[in-house]
C-alpha positions in Angstrom: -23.4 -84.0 32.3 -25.4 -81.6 34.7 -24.3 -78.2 36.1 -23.6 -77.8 39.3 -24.4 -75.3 42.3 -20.6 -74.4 41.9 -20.5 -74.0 38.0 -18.8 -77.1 37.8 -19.6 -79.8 35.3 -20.8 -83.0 37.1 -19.1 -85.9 35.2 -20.2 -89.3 36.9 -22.2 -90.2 33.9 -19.5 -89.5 31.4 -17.5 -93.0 32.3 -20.7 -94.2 29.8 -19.8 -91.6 27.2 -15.8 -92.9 27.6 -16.7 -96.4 27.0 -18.9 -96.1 24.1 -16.7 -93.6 22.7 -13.7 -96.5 22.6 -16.0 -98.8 21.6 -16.4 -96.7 18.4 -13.0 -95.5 18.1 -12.8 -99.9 17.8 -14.8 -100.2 15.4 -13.8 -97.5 13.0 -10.6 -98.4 13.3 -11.5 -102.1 12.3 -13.2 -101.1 9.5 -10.4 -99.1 8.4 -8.6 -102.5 9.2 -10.5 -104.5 7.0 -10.6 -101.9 3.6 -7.0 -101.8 3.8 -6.1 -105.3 3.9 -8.5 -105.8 1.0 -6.7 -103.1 -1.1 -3.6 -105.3 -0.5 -5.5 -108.5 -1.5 -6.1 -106.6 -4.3 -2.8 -105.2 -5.2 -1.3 -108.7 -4.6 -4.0 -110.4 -6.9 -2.7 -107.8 -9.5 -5.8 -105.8 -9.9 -3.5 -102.5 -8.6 -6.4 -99.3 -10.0 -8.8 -101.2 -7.4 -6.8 -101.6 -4.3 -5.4 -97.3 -4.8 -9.8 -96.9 -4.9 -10.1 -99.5 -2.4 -7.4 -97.7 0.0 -9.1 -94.3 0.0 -12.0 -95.4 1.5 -10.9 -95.5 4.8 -10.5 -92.0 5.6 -13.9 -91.7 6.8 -13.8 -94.1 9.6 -10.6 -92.8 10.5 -11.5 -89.1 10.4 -14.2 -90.2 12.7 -11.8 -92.6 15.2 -9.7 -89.6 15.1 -12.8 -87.1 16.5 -13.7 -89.5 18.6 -10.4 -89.8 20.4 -10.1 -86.4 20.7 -14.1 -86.4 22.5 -12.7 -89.0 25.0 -9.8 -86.9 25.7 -11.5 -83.7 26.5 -14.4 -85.9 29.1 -10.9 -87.3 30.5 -9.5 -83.7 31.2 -12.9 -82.1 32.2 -13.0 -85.0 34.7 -9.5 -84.3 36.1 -10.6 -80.8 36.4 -13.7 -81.8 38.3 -12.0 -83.9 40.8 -9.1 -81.3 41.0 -11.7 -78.6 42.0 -13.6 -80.6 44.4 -10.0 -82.1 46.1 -10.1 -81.6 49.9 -8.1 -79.1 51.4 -8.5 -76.3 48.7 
């Protein structure tokens, strides 16, 4: 994002930063997915002390999905803003 003679923040190149931000958000959240269907597997199986250390182990991923979301939402808002300010008529 560039400044521009207004003060505004030029967003055109953020739609890249949206996408790959989702695309992340996606992936942590699969991962996350994946470790708690194995902690289930595990539980089911009867092996119950693996699956509760199995099931803490997604927190990161989802701390980071959750970050992540939050990034995407403030581009989205700073966009809105942008095209607010630079609306015809004002």
């Amino acid at each position: 994002m560039s400044e521009t003679t207004a003060g505004l923040t030029d967003t055109s190149e953020a739609g890249l930063s949206v996408t790959a931000a989702q695309a992340a958000i996606s992936a942590r959240l699969t991962e996350a997915s994946a470790l708690a269907k194995a902690a289930l597997v595990c539980a089911h199986a009867g092996y119950e002390r693996e699956a509760v250390r199995i099931v803490l182990d997604p927190d990161v991923p989802l701390s980071e999905a959750q970050t992540l979301h939050g990034a995407s939402c403030l581009i989205g808002r700073i966009n809105r803003k942008a095209v607010e300010a630079t609306a015809p008529g004002d």
